[in-house]
N, C-alpha and C positions, 0 to 999 in steps of 0.2 A: 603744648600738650593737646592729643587727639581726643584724651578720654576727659572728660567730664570731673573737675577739682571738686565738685560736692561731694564724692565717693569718699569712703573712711580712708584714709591715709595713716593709720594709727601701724602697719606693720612695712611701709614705706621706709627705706632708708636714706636720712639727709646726706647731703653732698661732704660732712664732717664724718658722717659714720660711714658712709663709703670709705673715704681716703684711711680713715682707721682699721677696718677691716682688710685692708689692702697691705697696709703697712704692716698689721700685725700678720697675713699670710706670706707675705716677701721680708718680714724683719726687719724692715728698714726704718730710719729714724724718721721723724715730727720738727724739724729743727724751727727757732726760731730767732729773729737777730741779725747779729752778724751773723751766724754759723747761714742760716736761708740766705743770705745777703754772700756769703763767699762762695755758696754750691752752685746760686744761681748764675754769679758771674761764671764761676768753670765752664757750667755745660753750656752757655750761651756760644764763649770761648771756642770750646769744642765743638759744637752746630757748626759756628765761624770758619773753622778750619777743612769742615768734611763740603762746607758748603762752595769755599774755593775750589777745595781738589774734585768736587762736580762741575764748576764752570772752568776752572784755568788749568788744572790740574795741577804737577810739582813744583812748576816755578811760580814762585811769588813775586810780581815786580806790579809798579803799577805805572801808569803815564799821566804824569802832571804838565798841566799847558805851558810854564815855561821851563821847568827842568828835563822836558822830555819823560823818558822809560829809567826808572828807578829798580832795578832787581836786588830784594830783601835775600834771596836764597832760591837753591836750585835743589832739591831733597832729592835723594835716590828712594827705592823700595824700601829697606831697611830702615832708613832714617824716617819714614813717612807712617809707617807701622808699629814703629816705638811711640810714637807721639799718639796716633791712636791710643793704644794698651795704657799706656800712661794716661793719659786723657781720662781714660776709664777706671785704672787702678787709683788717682785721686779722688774722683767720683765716691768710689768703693768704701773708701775708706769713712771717706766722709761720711755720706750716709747711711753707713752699716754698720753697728757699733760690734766692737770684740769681741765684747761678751755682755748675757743681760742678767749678768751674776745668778743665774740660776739652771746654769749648766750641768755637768756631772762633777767637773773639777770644784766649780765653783759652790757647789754644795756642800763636798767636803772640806773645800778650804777653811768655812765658814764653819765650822765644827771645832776647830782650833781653839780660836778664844772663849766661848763657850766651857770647853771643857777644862782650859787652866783655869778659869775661874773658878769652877766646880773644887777645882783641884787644889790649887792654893791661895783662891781668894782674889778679888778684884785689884788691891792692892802692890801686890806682890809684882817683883820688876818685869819675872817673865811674862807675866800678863798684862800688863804696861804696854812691854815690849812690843808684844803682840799685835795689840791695839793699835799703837800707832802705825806698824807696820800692815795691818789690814786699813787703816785710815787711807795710809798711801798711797796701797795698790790699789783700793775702789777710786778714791780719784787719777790715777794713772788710767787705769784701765776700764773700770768697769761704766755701766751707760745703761742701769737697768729702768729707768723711766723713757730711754730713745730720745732722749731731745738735747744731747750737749755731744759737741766732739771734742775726744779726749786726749791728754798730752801724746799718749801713744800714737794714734792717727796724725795729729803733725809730723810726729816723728817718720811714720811710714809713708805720707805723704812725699816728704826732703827726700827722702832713699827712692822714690818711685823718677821725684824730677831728677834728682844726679842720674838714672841710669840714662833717660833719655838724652838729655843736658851730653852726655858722654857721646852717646849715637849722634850728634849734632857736628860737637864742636872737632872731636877725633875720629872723624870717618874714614879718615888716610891710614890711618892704625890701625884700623881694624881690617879693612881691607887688607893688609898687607899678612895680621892672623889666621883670617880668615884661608890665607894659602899658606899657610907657615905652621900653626898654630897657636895659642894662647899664652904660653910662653915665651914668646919672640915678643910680648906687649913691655909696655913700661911696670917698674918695679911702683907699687903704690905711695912709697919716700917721693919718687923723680916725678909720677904725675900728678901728687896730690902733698905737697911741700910740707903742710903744716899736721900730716896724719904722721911725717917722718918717727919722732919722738910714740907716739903709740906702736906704731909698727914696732920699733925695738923695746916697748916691755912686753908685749905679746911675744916676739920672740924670746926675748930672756926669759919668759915663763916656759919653754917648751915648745910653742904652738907657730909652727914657719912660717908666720905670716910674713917675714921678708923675704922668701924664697917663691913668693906666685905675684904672679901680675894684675894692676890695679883692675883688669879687665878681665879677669878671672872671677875677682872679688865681686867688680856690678855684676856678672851673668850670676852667680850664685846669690845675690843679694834680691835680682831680678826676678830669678826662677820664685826664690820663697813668698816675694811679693804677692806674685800672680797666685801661688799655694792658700797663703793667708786671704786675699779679696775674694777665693774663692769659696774659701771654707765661708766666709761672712757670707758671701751672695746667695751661695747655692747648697753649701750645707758641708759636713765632713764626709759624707761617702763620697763625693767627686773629688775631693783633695785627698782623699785615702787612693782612690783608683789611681789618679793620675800620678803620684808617688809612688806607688807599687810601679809603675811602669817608668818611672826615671832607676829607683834601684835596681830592677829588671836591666835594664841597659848596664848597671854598672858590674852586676854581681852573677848577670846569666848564665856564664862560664861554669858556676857554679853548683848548678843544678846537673844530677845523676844523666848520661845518656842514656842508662839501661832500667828505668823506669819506665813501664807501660803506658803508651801514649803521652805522657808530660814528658817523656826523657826527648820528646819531638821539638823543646822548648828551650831544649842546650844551646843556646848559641855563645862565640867568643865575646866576654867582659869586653868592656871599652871604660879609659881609665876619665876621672872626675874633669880632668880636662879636656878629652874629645863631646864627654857626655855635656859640658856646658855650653860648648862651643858649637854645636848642634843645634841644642835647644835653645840658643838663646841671641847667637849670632848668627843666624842663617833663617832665609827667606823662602826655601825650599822645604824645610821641616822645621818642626818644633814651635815656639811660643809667634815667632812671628811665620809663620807658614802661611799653604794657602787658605785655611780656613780665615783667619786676620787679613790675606789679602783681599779674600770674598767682602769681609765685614767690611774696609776701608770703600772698597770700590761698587759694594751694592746694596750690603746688608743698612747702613745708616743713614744712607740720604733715602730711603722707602720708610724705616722706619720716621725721620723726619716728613717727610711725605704725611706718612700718618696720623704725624704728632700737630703739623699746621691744619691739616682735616679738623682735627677732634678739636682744634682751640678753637675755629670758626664757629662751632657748636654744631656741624652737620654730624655728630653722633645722637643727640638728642631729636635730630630732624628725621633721621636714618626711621628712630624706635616711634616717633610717632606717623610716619609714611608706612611701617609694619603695620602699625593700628588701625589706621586708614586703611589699607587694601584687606585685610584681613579680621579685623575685630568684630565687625555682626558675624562673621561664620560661627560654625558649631564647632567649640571648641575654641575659639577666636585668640583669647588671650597665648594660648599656649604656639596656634600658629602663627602668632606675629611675635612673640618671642624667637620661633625660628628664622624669622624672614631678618627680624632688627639682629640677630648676633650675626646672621652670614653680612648683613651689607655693614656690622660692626668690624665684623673679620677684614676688610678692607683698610680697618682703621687701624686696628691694632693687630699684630701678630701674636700678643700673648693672652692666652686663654683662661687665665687667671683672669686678668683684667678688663676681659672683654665680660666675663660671668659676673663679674660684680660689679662691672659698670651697667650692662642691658640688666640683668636679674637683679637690680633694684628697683626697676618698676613693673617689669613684666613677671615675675615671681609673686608679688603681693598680688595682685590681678588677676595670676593664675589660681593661687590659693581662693582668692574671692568667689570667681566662678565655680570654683565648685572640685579642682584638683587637689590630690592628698599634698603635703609638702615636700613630703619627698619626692615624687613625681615632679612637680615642679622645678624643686630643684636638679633633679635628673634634666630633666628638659634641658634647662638653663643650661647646663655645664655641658653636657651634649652636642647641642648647636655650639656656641662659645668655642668648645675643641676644636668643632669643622672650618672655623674661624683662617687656618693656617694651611689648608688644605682647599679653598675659594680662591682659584681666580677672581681679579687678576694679580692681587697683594696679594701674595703667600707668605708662609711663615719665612724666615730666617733659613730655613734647611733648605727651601727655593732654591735659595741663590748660589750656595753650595753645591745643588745639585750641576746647577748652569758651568759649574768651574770643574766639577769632580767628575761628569758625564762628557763636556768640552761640547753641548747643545746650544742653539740660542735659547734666553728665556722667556720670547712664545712659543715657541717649542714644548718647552714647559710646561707652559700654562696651557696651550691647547691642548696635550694629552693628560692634563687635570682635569677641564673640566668636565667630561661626563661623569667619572666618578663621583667629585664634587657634587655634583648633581643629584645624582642616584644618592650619597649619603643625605644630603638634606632631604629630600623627597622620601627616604625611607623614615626618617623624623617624624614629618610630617603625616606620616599613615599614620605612624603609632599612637600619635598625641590625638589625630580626627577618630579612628577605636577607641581610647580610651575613654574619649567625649562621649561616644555613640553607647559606650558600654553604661558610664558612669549619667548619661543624660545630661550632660553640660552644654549648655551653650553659648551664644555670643555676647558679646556687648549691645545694648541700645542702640542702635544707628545713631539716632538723634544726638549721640554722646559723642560723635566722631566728626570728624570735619571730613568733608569729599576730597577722595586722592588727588582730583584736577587743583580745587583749588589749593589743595596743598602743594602739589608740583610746581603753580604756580607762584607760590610764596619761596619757595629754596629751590627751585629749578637749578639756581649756582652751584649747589652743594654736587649735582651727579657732572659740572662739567670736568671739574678735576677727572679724575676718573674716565669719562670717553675719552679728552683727549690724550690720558695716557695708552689706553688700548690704541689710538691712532698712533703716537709716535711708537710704541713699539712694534705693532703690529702693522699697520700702513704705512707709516713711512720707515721702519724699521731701524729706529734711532739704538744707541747703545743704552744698555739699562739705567747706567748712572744717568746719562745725557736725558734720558727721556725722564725721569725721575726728577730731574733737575729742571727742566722745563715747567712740569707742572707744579712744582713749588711755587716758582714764577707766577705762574697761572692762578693760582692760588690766592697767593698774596694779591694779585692784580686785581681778585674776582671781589675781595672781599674788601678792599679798599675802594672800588667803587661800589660795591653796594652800601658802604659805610659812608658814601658821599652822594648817594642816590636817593632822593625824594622829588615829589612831585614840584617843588621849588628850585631844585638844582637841573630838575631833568635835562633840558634843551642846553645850558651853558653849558653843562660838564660833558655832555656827549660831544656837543660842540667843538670844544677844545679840543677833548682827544682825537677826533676827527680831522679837524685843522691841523694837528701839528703831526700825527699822520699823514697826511698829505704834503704839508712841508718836509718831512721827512723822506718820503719816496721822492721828491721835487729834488732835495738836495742829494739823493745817492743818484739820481738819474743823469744831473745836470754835471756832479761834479767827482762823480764816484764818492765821494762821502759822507757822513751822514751832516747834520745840522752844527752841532760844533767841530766837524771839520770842517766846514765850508768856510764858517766864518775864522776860523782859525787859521786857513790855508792847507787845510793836511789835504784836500782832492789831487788824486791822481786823474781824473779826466770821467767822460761820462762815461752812462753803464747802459746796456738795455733797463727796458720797463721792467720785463720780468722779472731781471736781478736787484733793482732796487726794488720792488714791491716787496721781494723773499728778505734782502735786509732791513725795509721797513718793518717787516712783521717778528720778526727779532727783536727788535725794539718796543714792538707797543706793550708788552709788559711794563717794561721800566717808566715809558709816556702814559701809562693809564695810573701806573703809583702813582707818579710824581705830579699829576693833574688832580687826582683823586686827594692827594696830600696836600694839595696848596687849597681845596677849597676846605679841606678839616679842619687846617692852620686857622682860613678865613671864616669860616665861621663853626665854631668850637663848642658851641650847642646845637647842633643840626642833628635834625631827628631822623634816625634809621629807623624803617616800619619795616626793613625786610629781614633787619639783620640782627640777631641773638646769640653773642657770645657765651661760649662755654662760659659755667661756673667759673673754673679754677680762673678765668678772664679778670671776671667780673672781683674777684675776693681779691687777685695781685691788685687791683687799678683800686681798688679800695687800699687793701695796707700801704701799698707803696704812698699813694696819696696823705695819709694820714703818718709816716714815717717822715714825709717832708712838709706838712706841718699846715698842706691844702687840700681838704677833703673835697674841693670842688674840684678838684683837678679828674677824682672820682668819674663826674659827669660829661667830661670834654673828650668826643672821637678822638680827635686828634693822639691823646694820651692814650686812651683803651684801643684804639688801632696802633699803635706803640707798643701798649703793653702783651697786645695777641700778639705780635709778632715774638716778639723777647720772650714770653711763657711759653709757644709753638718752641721756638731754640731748647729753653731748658729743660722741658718736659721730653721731650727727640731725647735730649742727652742724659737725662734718668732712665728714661725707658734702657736704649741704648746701653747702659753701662752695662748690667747683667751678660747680654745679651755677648759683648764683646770679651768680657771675662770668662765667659764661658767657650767662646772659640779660643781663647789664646791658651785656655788649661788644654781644653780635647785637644788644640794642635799640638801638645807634646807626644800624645797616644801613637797618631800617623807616625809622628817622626822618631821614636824610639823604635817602631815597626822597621819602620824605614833603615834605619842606622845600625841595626843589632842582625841585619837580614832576616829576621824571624817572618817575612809574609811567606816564603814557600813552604815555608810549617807548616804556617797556620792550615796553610791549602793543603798541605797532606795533611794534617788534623783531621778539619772538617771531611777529607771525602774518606779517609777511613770511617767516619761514624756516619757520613750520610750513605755512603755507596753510591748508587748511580741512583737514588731517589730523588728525584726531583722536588718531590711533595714534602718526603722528609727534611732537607735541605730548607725549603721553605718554613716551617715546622719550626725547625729551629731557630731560623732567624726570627719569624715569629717571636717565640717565645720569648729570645735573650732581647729584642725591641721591648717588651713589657718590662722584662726583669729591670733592665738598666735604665727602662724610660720612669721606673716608678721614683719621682722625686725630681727628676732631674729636667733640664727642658730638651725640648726637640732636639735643637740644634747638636746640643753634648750626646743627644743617643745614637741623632746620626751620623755623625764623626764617628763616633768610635764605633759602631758598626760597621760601616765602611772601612774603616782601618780594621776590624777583626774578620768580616765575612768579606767583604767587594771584592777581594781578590778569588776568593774559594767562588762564588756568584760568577767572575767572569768565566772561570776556567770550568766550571765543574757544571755551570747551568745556562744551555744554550737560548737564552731567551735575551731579548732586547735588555740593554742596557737600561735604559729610560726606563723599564718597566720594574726592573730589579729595586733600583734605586729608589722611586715613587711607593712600593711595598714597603721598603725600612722606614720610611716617610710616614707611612700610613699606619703603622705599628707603633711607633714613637709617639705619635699624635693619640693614639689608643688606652697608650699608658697615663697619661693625663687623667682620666677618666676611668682606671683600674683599681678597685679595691685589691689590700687596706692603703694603699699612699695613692688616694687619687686626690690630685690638690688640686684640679678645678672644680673636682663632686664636693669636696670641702669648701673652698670658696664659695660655692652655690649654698650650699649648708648654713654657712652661714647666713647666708640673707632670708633664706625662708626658713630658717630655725628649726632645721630637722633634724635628723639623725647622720652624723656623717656617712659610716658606714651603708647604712641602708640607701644614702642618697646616691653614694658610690657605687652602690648595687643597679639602682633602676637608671642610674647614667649608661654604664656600661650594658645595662638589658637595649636601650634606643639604640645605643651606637653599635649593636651586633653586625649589624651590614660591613660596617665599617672592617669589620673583619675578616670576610669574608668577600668584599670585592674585592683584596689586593690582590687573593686568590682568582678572581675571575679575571681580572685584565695581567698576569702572568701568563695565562694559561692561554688569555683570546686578545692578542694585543688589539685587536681590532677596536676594543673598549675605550684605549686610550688613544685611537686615532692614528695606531702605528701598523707601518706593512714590513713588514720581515722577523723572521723568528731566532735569528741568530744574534750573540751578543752586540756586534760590531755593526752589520750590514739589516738597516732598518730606515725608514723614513716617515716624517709624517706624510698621510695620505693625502693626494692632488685630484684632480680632477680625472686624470687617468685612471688613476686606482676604483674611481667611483663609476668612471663610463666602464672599469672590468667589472663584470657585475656578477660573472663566477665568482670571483673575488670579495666581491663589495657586501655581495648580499647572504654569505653564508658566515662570514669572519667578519661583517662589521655590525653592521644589521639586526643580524639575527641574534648575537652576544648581546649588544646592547638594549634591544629589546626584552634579553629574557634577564640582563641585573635590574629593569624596570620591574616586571614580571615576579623576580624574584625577591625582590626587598618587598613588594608588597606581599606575598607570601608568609611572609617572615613577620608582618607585623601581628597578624592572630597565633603563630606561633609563641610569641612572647605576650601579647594582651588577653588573649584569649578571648576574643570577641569578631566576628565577624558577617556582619547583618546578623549574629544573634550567638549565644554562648558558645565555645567550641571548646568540646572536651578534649580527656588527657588523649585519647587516641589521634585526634584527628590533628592536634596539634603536632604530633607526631608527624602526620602524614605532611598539611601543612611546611613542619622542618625539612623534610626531604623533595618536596616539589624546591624549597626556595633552592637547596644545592643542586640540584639537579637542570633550575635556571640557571641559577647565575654563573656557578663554576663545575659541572658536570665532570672534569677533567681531574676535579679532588676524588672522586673514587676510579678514573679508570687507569691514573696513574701510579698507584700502587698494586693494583691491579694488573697491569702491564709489565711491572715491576718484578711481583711475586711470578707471572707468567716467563718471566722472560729468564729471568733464576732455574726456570724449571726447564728452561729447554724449550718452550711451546712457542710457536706463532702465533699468533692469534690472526692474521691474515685479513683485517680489514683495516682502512685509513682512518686513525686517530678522528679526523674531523664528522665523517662521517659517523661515528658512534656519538662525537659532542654532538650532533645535531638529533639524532636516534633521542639521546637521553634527553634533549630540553624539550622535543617534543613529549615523551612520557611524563616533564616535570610540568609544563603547560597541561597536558589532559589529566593529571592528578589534581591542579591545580582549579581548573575548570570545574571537575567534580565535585568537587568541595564546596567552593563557589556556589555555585545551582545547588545544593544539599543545603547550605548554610541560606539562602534565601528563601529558599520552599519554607526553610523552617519558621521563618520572621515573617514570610506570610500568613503562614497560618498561625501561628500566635495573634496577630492580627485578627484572624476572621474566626480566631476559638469561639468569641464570645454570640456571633452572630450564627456559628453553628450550632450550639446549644437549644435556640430557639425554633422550638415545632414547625416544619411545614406540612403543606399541602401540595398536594400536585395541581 
């Protein structure tokens, strides 16, 4: 802690009421027992399996010194992406109970016995009847206190493992449906013996179920799975859309052609067999598509990335290094709030989580000094959103982009980060005005520890991190690969600082050193490493070079397994540098107290044990959502896909946009809000892309990357949108304000955010890209920047004026700027910020309405952008100097009051 623990702590929230407020905004259960004893084995499980397919990828085999190379299994795409989903669909189930009996149904259900009672008395059979029968459905199904898993989720659980169980064992079957169709599978009697006898009274009742294939039956059994964990995770309007568009596949035929605009929506029916067989056996669309492929191959070992960060406790190190560099400023608390959720955003991709894990200490803090609470919490939720849109860890829809776009992912990131940039920095104005306005200032120095000697205390925490930027960006590793490393890294870094005091120092560096160097000795000497030599596995020697590169490969594993044998050896050894997370410290307590030695409590050896295993579990909670929500959105593509309705959709949209560019944007705009409101990132931009990306490519000549990065940024927006902004509620919660209104002043901070997708659309130069056509773009080189015709009108001068402009912007919204600014000027203010940062929002409608009429207008588009940002700078300026003069002389009123003499 940077700030001073004598401070009132009385609106601070504990590490319990955190994870309750969490739970209670995600609905997720409190389990305890077995039920936390079986979830955590799963997702450990599941880390387990995402963390092979980062280092080995699909073949499982492993090499024992006398049995040789053992191969468990060799998974195709399909088989590897079921086990995913599934992975996450028991997760789901588990954690997320059905209902918390206090639904809509389950309201009225509960009316029932009530009113026979009224009616014929408590006694009486059918209210008996009743009774037991509501007995048995709340224990079947219902979980309204969150803490027990119920008969029904086993049940759904069994049905989640036979489907995968089925993608495993009969992958030759499927195969062969997959060019045949569904039909051509076995009869459910001949693949599943003992269902024979149900099969035939289901059919004796009317219902064919001997007449479709056992593989019929899992993809429908499949598809509803993923329907139900989704309705639990994410709520019923995502399982309402994403069912609208499987019926839509089956019944499209249906709808009128000569209906005005929706008759554009007619495509031919495809019958319950092509539609399952789509959705549910196929790798190209539908439940395992690329969105599921993205997750398996990028989206979960970065989320795990983040989940080993946050158990080392460098989220706690993050928020106190904000406090440190920024806390005595004016306004202090509010701008280290900004700085701890962007380098939290590193940590976590969900913006929920990131709000009420920073805005439990920096929301009390902010309130203290002197901020309203809704402001505060605006703040909070504000920064926390931009969380997903900071390189170099970006949200989940990253890495979609890296697959949907076919870019690398720095690529990515480097046409993120100005914007990124510009949204925090525009934050940052708002909160240091409303300081300026409201007179707030910083914290005591005295109360903070120096950034040095803080850096010097978790210095480990930022190497993760650089070295990812190296492997992706220097040595330009694959994103899984480089992800995968720093895990390693990770675990390496914190294993020896957990073995590191001024008692261990010299032996333990020692060793790893020494057997580094036996290690390069032995790939030099014998091409192999140390237990190959001794073993006999060398093929012969290697240059220095080459052994030093597979030394260093190794010393991850040499610095655990060095770092582990001095934990083993001495099991009370004091770490001064190292402070596990919470959630660390609570498992290595219950667990220890579960098996019956609370000392075990106190031993590294166990709580470096235990951080690794809670980093596993915690990745695979996080995770679950995240993956359930790409495997519902990847039916939307693939029903697109299947039904042909994308050329629709693209005459849809340019009959309603025309050739507007602005409007076009507009609209994607808006439908980002509408469908982001509830839902997370990832699902808004899926299905955006499946409903605009194709109308985008065809209809709007602009970089692809930039297109994409806009839906990104609209998605991320909706978080933060009243009335369903669930990170401005999450914030809300912790500073106890008004939802609504804290959804108000979130959304007032993140105005930029709106407004610069618009500026780097219009000037890709913003996001570091040269070419203005959808296809034919690049990021910019050294070349681009010695063209300085180039450079310095479309790079430069844009980026300067979203600087320019987001400051602008913040007396527009604060209304203060070196001294009060009225309703006029605020005004003006609003039109300098457009006028910097996107000048091209009014002259291309403008151009628009021109061009409809027949007119020329006879000058180069760029040159009028540059016309208008210098009229938005000299309005800008103006203002500026007016609003200063004025808070001078406020200043010297009082000294001019007083008589002179000459």
């Amino acid at each position: 802690m940077t700030v001073d623990d004598t401070q009132p702590q009385d609106d601070e929230l504990s590490d319990e009421e955190k994870q309750e407020l969490l739970d209670e905004l995600e609905r997720k259960r409190s389990l305890r027992g077995a039920g936390a004893v079986v979830v955590a084995v799963v997702g450990v499980l599941f880390s387990a399996f995402q963390m092979w397919l980062a280092a080995r990828g699909f073949i499982f085999e492993v090499t024992l010194p006398v049995l040789g190379t053992v191969r468990l299994a060799a998974l195709q795409q399909l088989q590897i992406r079921a086990i995913h989903v599934v992975f996450a669909l028991v997760l789901a189930f588990m954690l997320y109970p059905p209902t918390s009996a206090d639904g809509f149904f389950a309201r009225r259900l509960a009316r029932v016995v009530p009113g026979l009672e009224r009616r014929f008395g408590s006694t009486h059979p059918a209210t008996r009847a009743a009774t037991g029968v509501r007995s048995g459905v709340r224990w079947a199904v219902a979980d309204p206190g969150r803490d027990r898993i119920t008969p029904v989720d086993l049940v759904l659980v069994l049905f989640s493992v036979a489907t995968a169980a089925y993608m495993i064992t009969d992958y030759d079957e499927i195969q062969t449906m997959r060019s045949l169709g569904l039909s051509f599978g076995r009869p459910i009697g001949e693949a599943v013996p003992y269902l024979a006898p149900v099969v035939d009274v289901v059919a004796a009742l009317g219902i064919p179920l001997d007449e479709v294939s056992y593989a019929f039956v899992l993809g429908v059994v499949g598809i509803l799975l993923v329907l139900e964990a989704t309705r639990r995770t994410l709520g019923t309007l995502l399982m309402f859309i994403v069912s609208s568009f499987i019926l839509y596949a089956r019944y499209a035929g249906r709808i009128p052609q000569d209906i005005p605009y929706l008759g554009i929506l007619s495509t031919p029916s495809a019958t319950w067999q092509s539609v399952v067989q789509n959705l549910w056996y196929n790798t190209a669309n539908g439940v395992f598509g690329i969105p599921v492929g993205v997750s398996v191959q990028f989206i979960y070992i970065f989320i795990l990335f983040g989940a080993f960060l946050e158990m080392s406790g460098a989220g706690q190190w993050f928020i106190d290094l904000a406090y440190s560099m920024t806390g005595s400023r004016k306004g202090g608390p509010a701008k280290a709030s900004i700085l701890s959720s962007g380098f939290m955003g590193t940590i976590s991709g969900s913006s929920i989580a990131n709000t009420v894990t920073t805005g439990a200490f920096t929301i009390p803090l902010m309130k203290r000094s002197g901020y309203r609470s809704e402001f505060a919490g605006g703040v909070e939720a504000s920064a926390s959103s931009g969380g997903q849109i900071l390189p170099p860890v970006m949200g989940a829809a990253a890495f979609l982009i890296v697959e949907f776009v076919g870019v690398p992912y720095d690529e990515v990131i480097i046409a993120a980060t100005v914007p990124a940039i510009v949204f925090f920095f525009g934050v940052w104005v708002m909160v240091h005005l409303e300081a300026s306005r409201e007179g707030i200032g910083g914290v005591d120095p005295s109360e903070l520890v120096a950034v040095g000697k803080h850096l010097k205390r978790g210095w480990f925490y930022l190497a993760p991190i650089v070295l990812l930027l190296v492997y992706l960006i220097g040595i330009r590793y694959s994103v899984a690969r480089s992800a995968w490393y720093t895990i390693v890294a990770i675990v390496a870094l914190i294993a020896l600082v957990a073995a590191y005091n001024e008692r261990t120092r010299l032996p333990l560096l020692g060793t790893i050193a020494a057997l580094f160097a036996l290690e390069t000795a032995a790939n030099y000497l014998t091409g192999a490493g140390v237990v190959g030599a001794l073993t006999g596995g060398g093929t012969g020697g290697t240059s220095l070079r080459a052994a030093l590169d597979v030394a260093a490969g190794q010393l991850g594993t040499i610095i655990v397994l060095v770092s582990a044998a001095f934990l083993l050896a001495r099991p009370r050894l004091r770490s001064p540098l190292l402070e596990y997370d919470a959630a660390v410290d609570d498992a290595a307590e219950n667990t220890a107290e579960t098996f019956g030695r609370r000392s075990l409590a106190d031993n590294n050896a166990y709580r470096f044990g235990t951080f690794v295993l809670k980093a596993m579990e915690s990745g695979a909670r996080t995770a679950t959502v995240v993956v359930i929500a790409v495997a519902a959105a990847g039916v939307i593509p693939g029903v697109i896909s299947v039904s042909g309705l994308g050329p629709n959709l693209v005459s849809l949209i340019g009959a309603v946009a025309g050739d507007s560019l602005i409007l076009l944007l507009v609209i994607t705009a808006i439908s980002s809000i509408i469908l982001g409101m509830g839902m997370p990132t990832t699902v808004t931009y899926i299905i955006l892309i499946a409903l605009l990306g194709g109308a985008i490519s065809e209809l709007a000549n602009i970089p692809l990357l930039a297109a994409h990065l806009f839906i990104l940024y609209f998605g991320v927006i909706a978080d933060i949108t009243p009335p369903v902004a669930v990170a401005a509620y999450a914030a809300s919660g912790v500073a106890k304000s008004d939802p609504f209104k804290t959804g108000v002043e979130a959304f007032s901070l993140s105005l930029n955010k709106a407004i610069v997708p618009f500026a780097f659309v219009f000037s890709p130069g913003i996001l570091l890209i040269r070419g203005e056509s959808t296809e034919e773009y690049h990021i910019i080189n050294l070349a681009d920047v010695a063209d300085l015709g180039f450079f310095i009108p479309e790079v430069v001068v844009p980026i300067a004026g979203v600087f320019l402009g987001v400051l602008a912007l913040g007396p527009t919204i604060i209304g203060h700027f070196y001294s009060p600014v009225d309703r006029g000027a605020r005004l003006l203010f609003a039109l300098s910020s457009v006028l910097l940062m996107a000048p091209q929002m009014l002259l291309d409608p403008a151009f628009t309405l021109l061009s409809a009429a027949g007119t020329n207008v006879g000058v180069e588009i760029l040159t009028l952008d540059l016309v208008l940002r210098a009229v938005g700078a000299v309005i800008f300026g103006m203002l500026t100097l007016r609003n200063r003069r004025e808070m001078e002389g406020d200043r010297t009123e009082p000294t001019s009051a007083t008589p002179t003499t000459d």
